[in-house]
TIPARO-479930 format. One record per residue: residue in three letters; z, y, x of N, C-alpha, C, O in turn. Coordinates in steps of 0.2 Angstrom, whole numbers, plus 5000, padded with zeros to 4 digits. Example, Ala and Ser with C-alpha at 12.3 -4.5 7.8 and 13.67 -1.06 7.14 Angstrom:
# residues 2
+-----+------+---------+--------+-------+----------+---------+------+---------+--------+------+---------+--------+
!   r ! n.up ! n.north ! n.east ! ca.up ! ca.north ! ca.east ! c.up ! c.north ! c.east ! o.up ! o.north ! o.east !
+-----+------+---------+--------+-------+----------+---------+------+---------+--------+------+---------+--------+
! ALA ! 5039 !    4972 !   5066 !  5039 !     4978 !    5062 ! 5039 !    4984 !   5066 ! 5042 !    4983 !   5071 !
! SER ! 5035 !    4989 !   5064 !  5036 !     4995 !    5068 ! 5039 !    5000 !   5064 ! 5040 !    5006 !   5067 !
+-----+------+---------+--------+-------+----------+---------+------+---------+--------+------+---------+--------+
//
This chain:
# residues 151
+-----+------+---------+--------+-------+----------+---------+------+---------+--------+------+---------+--------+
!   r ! n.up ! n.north ! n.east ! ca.up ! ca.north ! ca.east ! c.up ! c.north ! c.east ! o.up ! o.north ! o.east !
+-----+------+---------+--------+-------+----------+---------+------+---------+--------+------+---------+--------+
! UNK ! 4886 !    5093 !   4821 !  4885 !     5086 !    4823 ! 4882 !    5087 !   4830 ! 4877 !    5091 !   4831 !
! UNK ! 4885 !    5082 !   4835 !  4880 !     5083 !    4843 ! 4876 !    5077 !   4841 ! 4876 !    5072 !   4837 !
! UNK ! 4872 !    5078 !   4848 !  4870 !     5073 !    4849 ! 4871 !    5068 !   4857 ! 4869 !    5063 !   4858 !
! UNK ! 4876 !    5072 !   4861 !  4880 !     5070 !    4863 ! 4883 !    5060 !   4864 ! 4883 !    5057 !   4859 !
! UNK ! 4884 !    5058 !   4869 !  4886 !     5052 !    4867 ! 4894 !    5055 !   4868 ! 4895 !    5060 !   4869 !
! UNK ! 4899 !    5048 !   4865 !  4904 !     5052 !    4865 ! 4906 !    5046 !   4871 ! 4904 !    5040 !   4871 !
! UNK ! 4910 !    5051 !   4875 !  4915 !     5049 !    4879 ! 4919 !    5044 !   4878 ! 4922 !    5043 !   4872 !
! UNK ! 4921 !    5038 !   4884 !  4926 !     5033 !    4881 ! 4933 !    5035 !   4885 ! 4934 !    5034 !   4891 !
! UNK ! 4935 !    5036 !   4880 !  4944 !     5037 !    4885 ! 4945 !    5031 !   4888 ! 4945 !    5026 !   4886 !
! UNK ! 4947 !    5036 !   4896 !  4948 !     5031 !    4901 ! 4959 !    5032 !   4901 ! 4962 !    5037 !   4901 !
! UNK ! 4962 !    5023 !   4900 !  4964 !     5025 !    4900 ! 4972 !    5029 !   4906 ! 4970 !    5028 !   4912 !
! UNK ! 4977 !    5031 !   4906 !  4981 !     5033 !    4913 ! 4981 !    5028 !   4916 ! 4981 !    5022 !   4913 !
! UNK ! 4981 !    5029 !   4925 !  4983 !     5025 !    4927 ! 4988 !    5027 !   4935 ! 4988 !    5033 !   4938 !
! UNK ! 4991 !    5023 !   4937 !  4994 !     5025 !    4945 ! 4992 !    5029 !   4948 ! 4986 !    5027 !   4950 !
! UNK ! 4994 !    5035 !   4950 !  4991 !     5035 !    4958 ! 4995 !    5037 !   4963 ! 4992 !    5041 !   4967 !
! UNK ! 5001 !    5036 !   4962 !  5004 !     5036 !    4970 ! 5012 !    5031 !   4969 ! 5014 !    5028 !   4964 !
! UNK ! 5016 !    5031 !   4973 !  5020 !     5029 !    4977 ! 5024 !    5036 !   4979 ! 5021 !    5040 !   4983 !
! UNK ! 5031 !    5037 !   4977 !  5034 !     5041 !    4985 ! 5040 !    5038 !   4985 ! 5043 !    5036 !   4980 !
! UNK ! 5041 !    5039 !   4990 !  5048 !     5034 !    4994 ! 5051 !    5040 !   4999 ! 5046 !    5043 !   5001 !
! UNK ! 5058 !    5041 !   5001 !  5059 !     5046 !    5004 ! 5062 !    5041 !   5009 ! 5063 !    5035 !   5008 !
! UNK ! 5064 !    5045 !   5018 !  5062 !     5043 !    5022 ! 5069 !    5045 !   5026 ! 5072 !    5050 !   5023 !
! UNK ! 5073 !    5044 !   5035 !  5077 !     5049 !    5033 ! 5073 !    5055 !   5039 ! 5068 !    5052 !   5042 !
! UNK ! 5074 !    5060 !   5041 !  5070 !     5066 !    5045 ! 5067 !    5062 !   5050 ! 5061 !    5062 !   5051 !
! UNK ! 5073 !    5059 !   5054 !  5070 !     5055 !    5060 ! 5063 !    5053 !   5059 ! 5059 !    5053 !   5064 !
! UNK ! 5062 !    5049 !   5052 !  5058 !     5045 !    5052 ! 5052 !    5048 !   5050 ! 5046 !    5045 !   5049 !
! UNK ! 5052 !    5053 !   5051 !  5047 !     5058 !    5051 ! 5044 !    5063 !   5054 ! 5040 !    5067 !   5052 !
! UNK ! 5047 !    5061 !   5061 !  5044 !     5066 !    5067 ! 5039 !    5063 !   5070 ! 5038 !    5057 !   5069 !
! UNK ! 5035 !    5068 !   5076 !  5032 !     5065 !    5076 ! 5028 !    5058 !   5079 ! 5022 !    5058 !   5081 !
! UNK ! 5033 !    5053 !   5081 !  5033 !     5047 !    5085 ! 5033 !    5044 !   5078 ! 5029 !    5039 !   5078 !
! UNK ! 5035 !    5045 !   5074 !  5038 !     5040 !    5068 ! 5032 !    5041 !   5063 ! 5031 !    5037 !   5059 !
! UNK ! 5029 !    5048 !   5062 !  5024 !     5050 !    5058 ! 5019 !    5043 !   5062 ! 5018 !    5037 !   5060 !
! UNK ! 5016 !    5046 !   5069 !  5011 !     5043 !    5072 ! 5010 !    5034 !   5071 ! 5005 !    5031 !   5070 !
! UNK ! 5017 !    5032 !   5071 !  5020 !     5025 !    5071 ! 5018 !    5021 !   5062 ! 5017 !    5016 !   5061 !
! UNK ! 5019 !    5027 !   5057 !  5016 !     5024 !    5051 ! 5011 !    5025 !   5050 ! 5007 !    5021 !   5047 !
! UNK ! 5009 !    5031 !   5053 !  4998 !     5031 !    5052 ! 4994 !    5026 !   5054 ! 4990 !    5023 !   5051 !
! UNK ! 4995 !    5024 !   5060 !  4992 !     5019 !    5064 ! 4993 !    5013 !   5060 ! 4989 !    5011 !   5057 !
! UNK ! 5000 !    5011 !   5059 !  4997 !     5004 !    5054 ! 4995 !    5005 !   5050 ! 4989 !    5004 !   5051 !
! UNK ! 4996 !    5009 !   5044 !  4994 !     5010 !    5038 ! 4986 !    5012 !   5039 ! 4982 !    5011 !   5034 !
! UNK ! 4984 !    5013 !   5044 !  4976 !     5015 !    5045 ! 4973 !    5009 !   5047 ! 4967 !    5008 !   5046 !
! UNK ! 4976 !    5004 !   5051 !  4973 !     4999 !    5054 ! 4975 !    4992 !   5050 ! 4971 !    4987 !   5051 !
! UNK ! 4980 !    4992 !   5046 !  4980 !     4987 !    5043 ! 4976 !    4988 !   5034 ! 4974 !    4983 !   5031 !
! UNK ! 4977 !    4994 !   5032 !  4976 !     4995 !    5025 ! 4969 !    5000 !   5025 ! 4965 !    4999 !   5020 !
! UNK ! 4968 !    5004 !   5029 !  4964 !     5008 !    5030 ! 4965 !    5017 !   5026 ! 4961 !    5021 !   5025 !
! UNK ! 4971 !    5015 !   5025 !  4973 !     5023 !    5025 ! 4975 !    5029 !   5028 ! 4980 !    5028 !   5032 !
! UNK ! 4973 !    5035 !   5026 !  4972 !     5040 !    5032 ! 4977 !    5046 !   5030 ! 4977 !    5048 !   5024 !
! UNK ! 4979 !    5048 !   5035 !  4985 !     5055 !    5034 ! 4983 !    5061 !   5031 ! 4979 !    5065 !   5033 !
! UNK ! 4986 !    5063 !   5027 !  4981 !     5070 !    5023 ! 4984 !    5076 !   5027 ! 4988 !    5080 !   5024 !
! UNK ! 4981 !    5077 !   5037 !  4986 !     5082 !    5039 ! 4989 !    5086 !   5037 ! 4994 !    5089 !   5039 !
! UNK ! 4984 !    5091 !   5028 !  4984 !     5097 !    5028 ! 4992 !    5099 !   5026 ! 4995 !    5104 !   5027 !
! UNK ! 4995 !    5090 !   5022 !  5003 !     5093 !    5018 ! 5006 !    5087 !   5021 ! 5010 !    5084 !   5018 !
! UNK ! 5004 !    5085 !   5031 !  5010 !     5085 !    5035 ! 5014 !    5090 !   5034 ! 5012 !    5095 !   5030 !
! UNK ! 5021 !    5090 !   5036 !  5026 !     5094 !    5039 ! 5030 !    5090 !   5042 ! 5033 !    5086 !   5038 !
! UNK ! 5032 !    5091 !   5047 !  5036 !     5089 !    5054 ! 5043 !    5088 !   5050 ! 5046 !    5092 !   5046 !
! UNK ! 5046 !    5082 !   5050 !  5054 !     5080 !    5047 ! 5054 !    5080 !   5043 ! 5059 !    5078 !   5041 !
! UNK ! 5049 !    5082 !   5037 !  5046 !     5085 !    5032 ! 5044 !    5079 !   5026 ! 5048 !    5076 !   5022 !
! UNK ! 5036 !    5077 !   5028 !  5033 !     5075 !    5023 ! 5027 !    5074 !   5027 ! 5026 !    5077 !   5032 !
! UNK ! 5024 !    5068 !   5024 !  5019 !     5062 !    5027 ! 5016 !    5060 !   5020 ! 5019 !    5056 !   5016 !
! UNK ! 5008 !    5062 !   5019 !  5005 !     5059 !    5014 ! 5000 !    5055 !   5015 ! 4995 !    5058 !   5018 !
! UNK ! 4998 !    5050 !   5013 !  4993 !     5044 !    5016 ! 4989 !    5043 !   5009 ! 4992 !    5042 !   5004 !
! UNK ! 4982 !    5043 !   5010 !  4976 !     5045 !    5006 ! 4977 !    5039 !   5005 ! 4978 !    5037 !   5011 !
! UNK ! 4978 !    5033 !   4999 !  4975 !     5027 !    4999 ! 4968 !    5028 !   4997 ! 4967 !    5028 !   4991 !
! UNK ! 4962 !    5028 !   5003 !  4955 !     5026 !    5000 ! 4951 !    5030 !   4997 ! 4945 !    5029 !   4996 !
! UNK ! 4955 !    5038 !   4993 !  4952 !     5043 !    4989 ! 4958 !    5047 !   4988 ! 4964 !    5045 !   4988 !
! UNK ! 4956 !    5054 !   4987 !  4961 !     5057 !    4984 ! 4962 !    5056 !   4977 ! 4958 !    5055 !   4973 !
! UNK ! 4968 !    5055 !   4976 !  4971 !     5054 !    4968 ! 4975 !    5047 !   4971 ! 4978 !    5044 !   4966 !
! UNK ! 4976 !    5045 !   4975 !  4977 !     5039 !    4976 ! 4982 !    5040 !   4983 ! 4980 !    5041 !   4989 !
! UNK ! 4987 !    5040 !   4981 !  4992 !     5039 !    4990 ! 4998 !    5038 !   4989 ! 5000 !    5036 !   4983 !
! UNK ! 5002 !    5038 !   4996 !  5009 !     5036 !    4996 ! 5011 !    5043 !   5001 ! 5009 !    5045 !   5006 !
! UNK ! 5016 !    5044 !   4997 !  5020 !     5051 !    4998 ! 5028 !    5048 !   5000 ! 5031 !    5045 !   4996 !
! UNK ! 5028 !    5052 !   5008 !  5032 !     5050 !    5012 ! 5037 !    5057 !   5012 ! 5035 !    5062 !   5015 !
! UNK ! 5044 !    5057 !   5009 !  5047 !     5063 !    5011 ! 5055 !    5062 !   5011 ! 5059 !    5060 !   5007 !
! UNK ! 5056 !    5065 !   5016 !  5064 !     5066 !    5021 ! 5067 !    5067 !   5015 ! 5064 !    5071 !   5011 !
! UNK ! 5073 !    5064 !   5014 !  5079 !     5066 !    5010 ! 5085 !    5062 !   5013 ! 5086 !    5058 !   5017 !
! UNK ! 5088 !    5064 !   5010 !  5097 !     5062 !    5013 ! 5100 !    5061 !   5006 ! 5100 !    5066 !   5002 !
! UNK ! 5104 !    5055 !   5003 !  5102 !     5049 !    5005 ! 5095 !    5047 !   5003 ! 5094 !    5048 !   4997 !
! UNK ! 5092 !    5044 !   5007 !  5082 !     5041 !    5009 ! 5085 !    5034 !   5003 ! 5090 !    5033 !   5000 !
! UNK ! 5081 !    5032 !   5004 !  5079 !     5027 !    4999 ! 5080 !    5018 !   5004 ! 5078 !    5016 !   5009 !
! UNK ! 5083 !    5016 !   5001 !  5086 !     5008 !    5003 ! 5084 !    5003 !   4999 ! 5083 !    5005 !   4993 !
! UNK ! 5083 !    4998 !   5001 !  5084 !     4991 !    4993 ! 5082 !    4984 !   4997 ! 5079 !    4985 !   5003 !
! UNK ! 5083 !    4980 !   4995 !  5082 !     4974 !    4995 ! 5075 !    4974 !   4999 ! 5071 !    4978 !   4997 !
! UNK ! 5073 !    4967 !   5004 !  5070 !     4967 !    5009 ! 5063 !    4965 !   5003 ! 5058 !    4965 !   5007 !
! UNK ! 5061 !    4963 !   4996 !  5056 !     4961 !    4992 ! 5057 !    4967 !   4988 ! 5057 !    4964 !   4982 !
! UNK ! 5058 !    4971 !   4987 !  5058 !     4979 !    4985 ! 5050 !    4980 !   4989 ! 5048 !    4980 !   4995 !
! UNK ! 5045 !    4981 !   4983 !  5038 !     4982 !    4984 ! 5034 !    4986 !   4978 ! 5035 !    4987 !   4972 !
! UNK ! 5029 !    4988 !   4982 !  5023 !     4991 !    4978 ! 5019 !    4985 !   4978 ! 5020 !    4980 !   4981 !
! UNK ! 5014 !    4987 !   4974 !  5006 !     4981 !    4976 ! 4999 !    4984 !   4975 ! 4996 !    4989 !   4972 !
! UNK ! 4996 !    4980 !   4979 !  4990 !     4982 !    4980 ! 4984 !    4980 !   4978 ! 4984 !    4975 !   4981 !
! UNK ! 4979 !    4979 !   4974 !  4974 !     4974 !    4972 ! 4969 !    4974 !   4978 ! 4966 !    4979 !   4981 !
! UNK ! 4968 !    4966 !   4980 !  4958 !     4967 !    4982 ! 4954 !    4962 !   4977 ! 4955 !    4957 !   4973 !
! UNK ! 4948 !    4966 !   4980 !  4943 !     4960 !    4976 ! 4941 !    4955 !   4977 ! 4940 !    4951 !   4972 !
! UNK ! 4942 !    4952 !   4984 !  4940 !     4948 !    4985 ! 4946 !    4943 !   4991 ! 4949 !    4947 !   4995 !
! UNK ! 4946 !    4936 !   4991 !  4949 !     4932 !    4996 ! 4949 !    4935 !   5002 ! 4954 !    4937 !   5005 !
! UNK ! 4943 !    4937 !   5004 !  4940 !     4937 !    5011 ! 4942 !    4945 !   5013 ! 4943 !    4946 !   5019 !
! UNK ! 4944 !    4949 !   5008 !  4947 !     4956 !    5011 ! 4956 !    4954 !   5011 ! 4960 !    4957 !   5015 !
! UNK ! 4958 !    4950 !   5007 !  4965 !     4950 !    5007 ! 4966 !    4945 !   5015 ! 4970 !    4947 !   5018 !
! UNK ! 4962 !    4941 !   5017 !  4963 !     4940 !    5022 ! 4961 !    4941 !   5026 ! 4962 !    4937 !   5031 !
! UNK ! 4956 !    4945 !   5028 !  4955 !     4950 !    5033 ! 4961 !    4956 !   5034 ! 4963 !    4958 !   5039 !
! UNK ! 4963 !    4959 !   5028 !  4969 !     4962 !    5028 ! 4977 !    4959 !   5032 ! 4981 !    4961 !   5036 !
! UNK ! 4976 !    4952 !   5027 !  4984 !     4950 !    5032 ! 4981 !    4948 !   5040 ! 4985 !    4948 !   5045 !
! UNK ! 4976 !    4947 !   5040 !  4974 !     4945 !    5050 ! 4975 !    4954 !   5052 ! 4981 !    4953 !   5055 !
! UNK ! 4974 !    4959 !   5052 !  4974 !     4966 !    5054 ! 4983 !    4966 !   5054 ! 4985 !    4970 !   5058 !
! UNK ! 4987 !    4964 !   5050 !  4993 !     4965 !    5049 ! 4998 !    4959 !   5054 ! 5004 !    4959 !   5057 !
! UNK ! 4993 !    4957 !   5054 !  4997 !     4947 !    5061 ! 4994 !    4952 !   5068 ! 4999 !    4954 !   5072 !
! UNK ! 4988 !    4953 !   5069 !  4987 !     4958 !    5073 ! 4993 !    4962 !   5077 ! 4997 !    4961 !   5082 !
! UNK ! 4992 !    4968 !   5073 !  4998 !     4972 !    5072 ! 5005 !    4972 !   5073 ! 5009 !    4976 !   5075 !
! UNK ! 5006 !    4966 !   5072 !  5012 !     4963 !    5074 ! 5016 !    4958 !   5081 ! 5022 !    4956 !   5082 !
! UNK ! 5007 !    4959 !   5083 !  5007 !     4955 !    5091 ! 5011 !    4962 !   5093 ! 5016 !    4961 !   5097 !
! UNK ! 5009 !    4968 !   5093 !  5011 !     4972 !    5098 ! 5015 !    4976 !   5096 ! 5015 !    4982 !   5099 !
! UNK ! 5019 !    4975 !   5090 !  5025 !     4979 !    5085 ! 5028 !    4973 !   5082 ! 5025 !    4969 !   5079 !
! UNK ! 5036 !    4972 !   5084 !  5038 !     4966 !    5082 ! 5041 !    4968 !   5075 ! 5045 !    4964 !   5071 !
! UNK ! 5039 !    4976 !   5073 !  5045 !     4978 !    5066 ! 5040 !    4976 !   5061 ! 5041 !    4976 !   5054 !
! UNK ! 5034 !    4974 !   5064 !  5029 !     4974 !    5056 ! 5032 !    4966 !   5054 ! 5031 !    4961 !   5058 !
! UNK ! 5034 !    4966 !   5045 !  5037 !     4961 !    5043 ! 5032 !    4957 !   5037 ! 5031 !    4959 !   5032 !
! UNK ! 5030 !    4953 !   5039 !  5027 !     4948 !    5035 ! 5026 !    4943 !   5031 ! 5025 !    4938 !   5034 !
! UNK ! 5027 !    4941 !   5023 !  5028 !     4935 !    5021 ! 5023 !    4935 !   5019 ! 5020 !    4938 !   5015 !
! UNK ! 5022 !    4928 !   5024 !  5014 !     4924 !    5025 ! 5012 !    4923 !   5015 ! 5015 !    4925 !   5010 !
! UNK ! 5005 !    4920 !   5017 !  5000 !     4920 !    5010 ! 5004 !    4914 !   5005 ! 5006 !    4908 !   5008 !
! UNK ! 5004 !    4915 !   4999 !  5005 !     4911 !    4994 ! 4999 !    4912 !   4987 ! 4996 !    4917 !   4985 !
! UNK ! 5000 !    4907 !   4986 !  4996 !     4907 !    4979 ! 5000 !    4904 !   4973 ! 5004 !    4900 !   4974 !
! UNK ! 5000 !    4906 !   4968 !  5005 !     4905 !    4959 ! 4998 !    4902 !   4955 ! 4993 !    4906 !   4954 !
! UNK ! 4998 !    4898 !   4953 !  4990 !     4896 !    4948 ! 4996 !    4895 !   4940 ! 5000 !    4891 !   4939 !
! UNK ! 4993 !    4900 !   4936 !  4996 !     4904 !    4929 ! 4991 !    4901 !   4924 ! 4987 !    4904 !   4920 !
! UNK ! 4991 !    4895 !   4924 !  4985 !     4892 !    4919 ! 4977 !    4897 !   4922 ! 4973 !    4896 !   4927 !
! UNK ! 4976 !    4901 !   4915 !  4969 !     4905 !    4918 ! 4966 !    4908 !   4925 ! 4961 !    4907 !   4928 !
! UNK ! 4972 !    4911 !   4927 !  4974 !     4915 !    4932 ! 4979 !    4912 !   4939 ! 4985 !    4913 !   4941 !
! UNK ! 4974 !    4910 !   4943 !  4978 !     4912 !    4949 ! 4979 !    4918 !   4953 ! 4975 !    4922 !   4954 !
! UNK ! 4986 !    4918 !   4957 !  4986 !     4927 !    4961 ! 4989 !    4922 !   4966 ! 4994 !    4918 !   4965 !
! UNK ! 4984 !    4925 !   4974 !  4984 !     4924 !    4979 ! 4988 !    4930 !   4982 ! 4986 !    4935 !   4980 !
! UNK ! 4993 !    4931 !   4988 !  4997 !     4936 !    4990 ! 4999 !    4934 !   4994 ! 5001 !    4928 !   4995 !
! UNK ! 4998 !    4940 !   4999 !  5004 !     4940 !    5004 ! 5008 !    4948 !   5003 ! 5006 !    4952 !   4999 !
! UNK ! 5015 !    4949 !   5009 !  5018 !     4955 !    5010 ! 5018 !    4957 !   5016 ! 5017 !    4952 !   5021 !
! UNK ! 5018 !    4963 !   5017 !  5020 !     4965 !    5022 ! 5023 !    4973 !   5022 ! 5021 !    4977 !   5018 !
! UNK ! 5028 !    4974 !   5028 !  5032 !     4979 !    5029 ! 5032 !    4982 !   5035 ! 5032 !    4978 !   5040 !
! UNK ! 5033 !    4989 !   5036 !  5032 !     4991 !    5042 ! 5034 !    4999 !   5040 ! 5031 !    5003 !   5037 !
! UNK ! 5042 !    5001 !   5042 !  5044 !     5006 !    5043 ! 5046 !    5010 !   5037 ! 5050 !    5014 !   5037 !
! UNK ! 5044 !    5008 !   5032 !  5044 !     5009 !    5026 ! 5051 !    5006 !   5021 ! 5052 !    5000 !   5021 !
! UNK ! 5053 !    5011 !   5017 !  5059 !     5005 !    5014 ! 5057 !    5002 !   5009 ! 5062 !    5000 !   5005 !
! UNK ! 5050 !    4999 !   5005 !  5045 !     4996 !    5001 ! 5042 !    4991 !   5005 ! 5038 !    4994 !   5009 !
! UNK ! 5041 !    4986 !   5005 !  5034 !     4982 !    5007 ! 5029 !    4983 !   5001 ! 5030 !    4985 !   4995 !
! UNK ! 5023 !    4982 !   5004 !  5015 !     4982 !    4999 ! 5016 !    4976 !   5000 ! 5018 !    4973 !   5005 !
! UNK ! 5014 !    4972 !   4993 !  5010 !     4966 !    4991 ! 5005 !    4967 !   4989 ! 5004 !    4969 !   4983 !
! UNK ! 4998 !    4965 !   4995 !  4993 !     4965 !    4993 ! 4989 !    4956 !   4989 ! 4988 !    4951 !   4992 !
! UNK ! 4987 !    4958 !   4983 !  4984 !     4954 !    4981 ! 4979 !    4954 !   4978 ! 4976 !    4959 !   4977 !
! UNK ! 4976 !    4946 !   4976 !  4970 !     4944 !    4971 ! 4970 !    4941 !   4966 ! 4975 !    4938 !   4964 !
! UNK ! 4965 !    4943 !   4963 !  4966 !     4940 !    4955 ! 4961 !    4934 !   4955 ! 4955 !    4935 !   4954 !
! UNK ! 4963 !    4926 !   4955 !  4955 !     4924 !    4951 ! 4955 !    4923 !   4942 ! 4958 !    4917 !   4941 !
! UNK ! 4953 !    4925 !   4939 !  4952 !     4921 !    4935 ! 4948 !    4915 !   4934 ! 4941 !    4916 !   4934 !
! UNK ! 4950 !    4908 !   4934 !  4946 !     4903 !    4932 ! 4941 !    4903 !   4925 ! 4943 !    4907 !   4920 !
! UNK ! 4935 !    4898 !   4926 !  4930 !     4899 !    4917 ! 4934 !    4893 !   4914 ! 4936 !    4888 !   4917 !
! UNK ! 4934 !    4894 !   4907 !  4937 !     4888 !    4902 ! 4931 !    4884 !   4902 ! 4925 !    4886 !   4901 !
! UNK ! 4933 !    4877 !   4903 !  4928 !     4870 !    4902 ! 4929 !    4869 !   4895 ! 4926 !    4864 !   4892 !
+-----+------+---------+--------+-------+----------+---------+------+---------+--------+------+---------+--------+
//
């Protein structure tokens, strides 16, 4: 017998995305062209060490264990213009600090695609969202969660 506490299994969860891309879209104009948004609207940063030129493009979301894995293949990946991943935040005030960095972004890049903020109220639960897309054959929907308290 220990004395030990015991551990609570945590349990799996996500940690990446990969979507393939075609070579072009991964040289170095087109690399530099997804870091930059992806750094300025989301806040994520290029893991140069497993760049490769036409290659492959891997984007830290926020920690390792956690990214979007960008890689050339032939046929690349296609779908529908609401074909997305999603993103959570915690708060109103980051989801819309995030879509102003993305409206931003778009004054001076007319490719980044945007469907403005909506809210859904689910009885308990409302989820506040917007999209956006940039280069990528996925859009990120980032969203919130509120839960309302029961009266």
């Amino acid at each position: 017998m220990t004395d030990a506490p015991a551990k609570k299994k945590r349990h799996p969860r996500f940690n990446h995305v990969a979507m393939s891309l075609p070579a072009d879209a991964l040289d170095e104009r087109g690399r530099s062209d997804i870091v930059s948004f992806c750094d300025e609207v989301f806040g994520w940063e290029e893991l140069t060490q497993l760049t490769e030129d036409r290659k492959r493009l891997v984007l830290m979301a926020y920690r390792y264990g956690q990214f979007v894995f960008l890689i050339a293949d032939e046929p690349h990946m296609t779908g529908p213009r609401m074909d997305h991943f999603g993103m959570q935040v915690d708060t109103i005030e980051e989801l819309d600090e995030m879509l102003e960095r993305a409206r931003a972004f778009k004054e001076k890049d007319d490719r980044v695609d945007i469907i403005e903020k909506s809210a859904e109220n689910h009885g308990p639960l409302t989820i506040t969202s917007f999209y956006v897309g940039y280069l990528l054959p996925m859009m990120v929907e980032v969203q919130h969660f509120q839960i309302h308290d029961h009266e």
